[in-house]
C-alpha positions as CSV (number, residue, x, y, z in Angstrom):
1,X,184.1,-78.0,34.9
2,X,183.9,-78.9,38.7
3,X,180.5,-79.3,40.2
4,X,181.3,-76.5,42.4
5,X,181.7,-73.8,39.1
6,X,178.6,-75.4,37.9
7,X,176.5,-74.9,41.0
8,X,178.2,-71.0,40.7
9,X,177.0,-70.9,37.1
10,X,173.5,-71.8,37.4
11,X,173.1,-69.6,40.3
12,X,174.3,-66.5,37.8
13,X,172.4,-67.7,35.0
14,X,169.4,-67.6,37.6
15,X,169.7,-64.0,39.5
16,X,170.6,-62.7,35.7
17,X,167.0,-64.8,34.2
18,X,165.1,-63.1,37.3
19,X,166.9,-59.1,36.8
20,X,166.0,-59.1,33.4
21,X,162.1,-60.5,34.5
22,X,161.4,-57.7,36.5
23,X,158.4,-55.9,34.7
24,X,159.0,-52.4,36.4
25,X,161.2,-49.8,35.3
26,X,161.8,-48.3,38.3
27,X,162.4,-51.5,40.6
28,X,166.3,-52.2,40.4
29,X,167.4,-55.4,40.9
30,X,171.2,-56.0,41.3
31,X,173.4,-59.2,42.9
32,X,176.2,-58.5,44.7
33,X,178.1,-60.7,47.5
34,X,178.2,-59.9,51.3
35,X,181.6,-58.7,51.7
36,X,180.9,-55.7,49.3
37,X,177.5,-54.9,50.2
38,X,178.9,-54.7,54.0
39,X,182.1,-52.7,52.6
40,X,179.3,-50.3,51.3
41,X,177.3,-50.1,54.3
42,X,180.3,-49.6,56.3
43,X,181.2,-46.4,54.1
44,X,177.1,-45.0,54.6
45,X,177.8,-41.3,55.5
46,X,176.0,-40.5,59.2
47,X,174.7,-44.1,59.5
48,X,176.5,-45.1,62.5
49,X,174.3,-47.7,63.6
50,X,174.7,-49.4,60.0
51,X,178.2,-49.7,60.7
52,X,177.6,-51.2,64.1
53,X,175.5,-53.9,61.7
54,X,178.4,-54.5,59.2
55,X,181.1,-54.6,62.3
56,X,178.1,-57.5,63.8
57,X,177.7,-59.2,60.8
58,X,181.6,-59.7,59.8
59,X,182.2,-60.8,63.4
60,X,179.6,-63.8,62.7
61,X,180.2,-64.5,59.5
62,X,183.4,-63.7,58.7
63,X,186.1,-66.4,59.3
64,X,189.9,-66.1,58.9
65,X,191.7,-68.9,56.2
């Protein structure tokens, strides 16, 4: 496995090790990557200055290949 899948790995293994630590039912604790947290955001119904965020953050961060 390439150093790269086993840096991905690990980082899974850990955000899974800390969900399943959390000791409060009611605290929620999910990973999910940028580009679909912002694709949520975008979609917030009468959150216009969320959007204006998301529109911010993928013109910094997102880079064409």
């Amino acid at each position: 496995m390439p150093r790269t899948s086993l840096v991905c790995q690990r980082h899974r293994d850990e955000v899974n090790h800390f969900s399943h630590g959390l000791d409060d039912p009611n605290i929620t604790f999910m990973a999910e990557a940028y580009p679909d947290l912002w694709s949520e955001w975008d979609q917030s119904v009468n959150q216009g200055w969320l959007r204006a965020v998301v529109s911010e953050l993928r013109a910094r961060y997102v880079a064409p290949i």
